[in-house]
N, C-alpha and C positions, 0 to 999 in steps of 0.2 A: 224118802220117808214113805212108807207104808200107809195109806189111806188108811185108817181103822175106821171111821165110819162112814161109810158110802152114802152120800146123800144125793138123791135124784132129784127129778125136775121139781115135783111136785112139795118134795121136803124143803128144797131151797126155796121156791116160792112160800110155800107157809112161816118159815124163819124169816124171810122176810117184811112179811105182813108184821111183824112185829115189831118191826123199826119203822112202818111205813114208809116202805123201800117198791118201786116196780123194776124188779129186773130182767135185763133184755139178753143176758147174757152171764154163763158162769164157768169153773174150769177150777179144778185142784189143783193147787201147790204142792212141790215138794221140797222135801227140804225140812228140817226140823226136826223134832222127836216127840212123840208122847199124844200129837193132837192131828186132828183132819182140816186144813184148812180149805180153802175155797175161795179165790175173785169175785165178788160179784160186780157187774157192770150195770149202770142205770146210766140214761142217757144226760143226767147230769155228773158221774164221777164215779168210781170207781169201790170197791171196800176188802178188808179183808172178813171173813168169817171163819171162828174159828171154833170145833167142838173140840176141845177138851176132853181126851178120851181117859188121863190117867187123874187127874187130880179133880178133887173133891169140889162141893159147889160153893164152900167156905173159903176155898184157898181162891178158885179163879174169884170170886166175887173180891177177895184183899186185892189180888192183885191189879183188877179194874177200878178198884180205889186209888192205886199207887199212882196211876195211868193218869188218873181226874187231877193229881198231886204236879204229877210229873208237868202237864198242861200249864198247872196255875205257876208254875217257876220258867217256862217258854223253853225247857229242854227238847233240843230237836227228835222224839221220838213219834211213834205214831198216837194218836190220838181217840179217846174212846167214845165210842158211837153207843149213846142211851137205847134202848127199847122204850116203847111207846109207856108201856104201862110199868116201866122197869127203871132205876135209876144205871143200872149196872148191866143185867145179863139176862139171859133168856135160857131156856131149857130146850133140850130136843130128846125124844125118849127113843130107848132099843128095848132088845127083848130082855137086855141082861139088866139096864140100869135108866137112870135120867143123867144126863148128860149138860153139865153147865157149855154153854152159847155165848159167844164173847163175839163181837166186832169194832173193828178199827177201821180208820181211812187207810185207804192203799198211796203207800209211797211210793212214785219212781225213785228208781234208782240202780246202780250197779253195786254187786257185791264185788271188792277186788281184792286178792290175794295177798299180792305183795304191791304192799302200802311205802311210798317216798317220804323223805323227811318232812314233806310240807304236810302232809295228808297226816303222818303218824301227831307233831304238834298238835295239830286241829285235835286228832283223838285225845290228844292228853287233855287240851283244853276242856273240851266237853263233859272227859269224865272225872275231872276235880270239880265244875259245875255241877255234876251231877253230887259228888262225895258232898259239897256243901249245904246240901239240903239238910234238916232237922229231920230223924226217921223215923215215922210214924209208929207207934206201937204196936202194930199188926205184925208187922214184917216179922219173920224168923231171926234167932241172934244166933243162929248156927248157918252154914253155908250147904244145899242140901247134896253135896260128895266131899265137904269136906271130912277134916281127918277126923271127926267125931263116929263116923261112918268105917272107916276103910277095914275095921276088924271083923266088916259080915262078909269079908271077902277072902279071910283068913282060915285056913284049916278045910278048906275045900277039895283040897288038890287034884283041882283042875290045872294048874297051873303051878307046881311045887315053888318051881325060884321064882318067881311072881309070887307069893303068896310072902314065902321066908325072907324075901325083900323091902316086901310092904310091911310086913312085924318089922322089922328093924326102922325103916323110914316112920311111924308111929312113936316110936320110940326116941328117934334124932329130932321128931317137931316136937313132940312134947319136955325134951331136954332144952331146946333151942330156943322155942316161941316166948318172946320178951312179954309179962303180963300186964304192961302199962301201955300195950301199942293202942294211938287211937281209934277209937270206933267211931261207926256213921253208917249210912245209908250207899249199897252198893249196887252196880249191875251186876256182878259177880260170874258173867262169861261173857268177857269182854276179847270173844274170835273174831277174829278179818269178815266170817258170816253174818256177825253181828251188827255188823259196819254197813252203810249205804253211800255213796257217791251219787253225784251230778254233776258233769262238766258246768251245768249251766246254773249251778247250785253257787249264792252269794259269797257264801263260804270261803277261808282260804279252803285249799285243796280240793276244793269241788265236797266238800265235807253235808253230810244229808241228814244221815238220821243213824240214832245207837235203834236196835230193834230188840225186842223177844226179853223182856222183864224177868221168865221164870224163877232165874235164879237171884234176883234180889234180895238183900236180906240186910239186915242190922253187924253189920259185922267191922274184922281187921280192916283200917280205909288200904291199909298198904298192900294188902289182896285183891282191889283193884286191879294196883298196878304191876302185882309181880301176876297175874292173868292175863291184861292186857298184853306183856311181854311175849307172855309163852301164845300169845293166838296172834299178836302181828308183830314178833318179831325174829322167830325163828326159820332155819330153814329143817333139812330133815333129820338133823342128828345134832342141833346144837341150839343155841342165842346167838343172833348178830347185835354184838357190843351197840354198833353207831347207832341203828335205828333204834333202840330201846335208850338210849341217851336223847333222842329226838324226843320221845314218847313222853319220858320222863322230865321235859324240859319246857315242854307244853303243858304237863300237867302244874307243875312249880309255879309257871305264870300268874297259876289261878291259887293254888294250894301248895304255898311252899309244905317241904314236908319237915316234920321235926327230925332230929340227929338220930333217935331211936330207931326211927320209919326209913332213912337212909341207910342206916348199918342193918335193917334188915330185910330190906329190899331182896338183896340175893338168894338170902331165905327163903319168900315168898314165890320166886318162878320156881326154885326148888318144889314148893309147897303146893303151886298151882300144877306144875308137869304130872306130880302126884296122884291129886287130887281126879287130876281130867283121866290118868293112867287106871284111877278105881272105877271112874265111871264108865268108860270103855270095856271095861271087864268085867265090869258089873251086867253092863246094859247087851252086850254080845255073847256072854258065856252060862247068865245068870236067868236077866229077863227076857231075851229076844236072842237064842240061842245063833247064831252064823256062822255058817263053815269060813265064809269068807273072810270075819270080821273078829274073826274069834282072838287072834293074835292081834288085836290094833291098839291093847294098851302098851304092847313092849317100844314103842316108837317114843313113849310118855313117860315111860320107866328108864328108859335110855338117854333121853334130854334132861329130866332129872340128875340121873348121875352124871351127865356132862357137864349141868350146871353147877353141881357139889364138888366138882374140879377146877371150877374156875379159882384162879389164885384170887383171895378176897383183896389184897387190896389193889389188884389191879381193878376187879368191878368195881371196887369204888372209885379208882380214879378215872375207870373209862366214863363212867355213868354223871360222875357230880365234878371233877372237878380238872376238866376240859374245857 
């Protein structure tokens, strides 16, 4: 991740003072998109700081609500650190804007890739706990890449068969997507990134903490888990069947899914490969131009169509009824 706002000795000391923090110690993260974060160390614990470079002081202050939510039901994520004078968040100014200031506690932990069947359960587990939550009326009731989105990516031609593909896939969700699936309260980028580990964690699988809220929203619950698929259970040009039968068998424990949510599950990693494949190519070609990165939606447009070749009912029988 690109730093976007450089904050020095003197800045992190003053943001500090506002939490009635003395820190002995600080260092940027990378990793993420959109924000600047920051360690800071005190010689009693550790925190994350985070400036909010793209989103408004309305949306981080919901999403520090969701955070005080998320707390009061004991779901393993990070936890939000008040300002003194603040219930929520803090400001930090540049020359172009005022800048919403979020802190959390810092979690150990590992991020790890390729997750085992003990590890993927625990994920399922945690995020049907999470699906069970009542969702507050702040949240969005749109997904903010999903397909209500993908047509500002359309007629560009930057990308001709990416473009003339994504009009067609538009067109296959909006024939396909059943209008009675249930709704809820979601993480809605639920990648192996998002995911934290501790060997020494109580947890089965050494299982920590879900991180990074941004995309929560009021949404499809079965976008969850056709998400969670496509970020822990693929490798580079498909779905691995077994481990996404793990994922989803963990999550059942907690939130069996209704018959509608099972038949369209396969729909949904279709939906989510999409989805991630617009934001890629949104976020590389659109907002934050990359020679490098500029191609890195066709890996998500390609999973896609590999998952829209799965014979359906063999995913249903690998997935529900093994």
């Amino acid at each position: 991740m690109a730093t976007y706002t450089q904050l020095d000795e003197q800045d992190i000391h003053s943001l500090a003072d506002s939490y009635d923090l003395r820190v002995i110690n600080f260092l940027p993260i990378d990793g993420g998109s959109g924000n600047s974060s920051y360690i800071l160390k005190t010689e009693q614990a550790s925190y994350v700081l985070t400036v909010c470079d793209e989103k408004k002081i309305d949306e981080v202050f919901k999403m520090g609500q969701l955070l005080l939510l998320l707390e009061t039901h004991n779901i393993p994520c990070n936890r939000l650190i008040s300002p003194v004078n603040s219930e929520i968040l803090t400001t930090f100014t540049t020359a172009d804007r005022v800048k919403p200031v979020i802190l959390k506690n810092y979690i150990e932990g590992q991020v790890i890739k390729q997750l085992d069947e003990t590890m993927l359960f625990e994920v399922g587990r945690q995020a049907a706990q999470l699906n069970q939550i009542s969702p507050p009326d702040y949240l969005p009731t749109n997904h903010s890449y999903g397909r209500q989105f993908f047509s500002r990516a359309i007629g560009l031609n930057i990308d001709t068969k990416y473009e003339s593909w994504l009009s067609e896939e538009i067109d296959y969700l909006e024939e396909n997507i059943a209008e009675n699936l249930p709704r809820g309260l979601i993480h809605g980028d639920l990648f192996y990134d998002n995911l934290l580990f501790d060997p020494l964690s109580s947890m089965p699988g050494g299982f920590k903490a879900i991180i990074d809220f941004e995309d929560a929203c009021h949404y499809h619950l079965i976008f969850e888990l056709g998400m969670g698929i496509l970020g822990t259970c693929i490798n580079d040009i498909t779905i691995n069947l077994d481990k996404a039968r793990s994922l989803v068998n963990g999550y059942q424990q907690i939130r069996p899914l209704e018959q509608i949510e099972k038949e369209s599950l396969q729909l949904f990693v279709r939906y989510a490969a999409a989805a991630t494949s617009y934001w890629r190519f949104n976020k590389y070609n659109i907002e934050e131009p990359s020679e490098y990165r500029a191609s890195h939606h066709l890996q998500m447009m390609n999973i896609a169509k590999a998952v829209g070749e799965i014979s359906k009912p063999h995913f249903f029988r690998t997935i529900f009824l093994r």
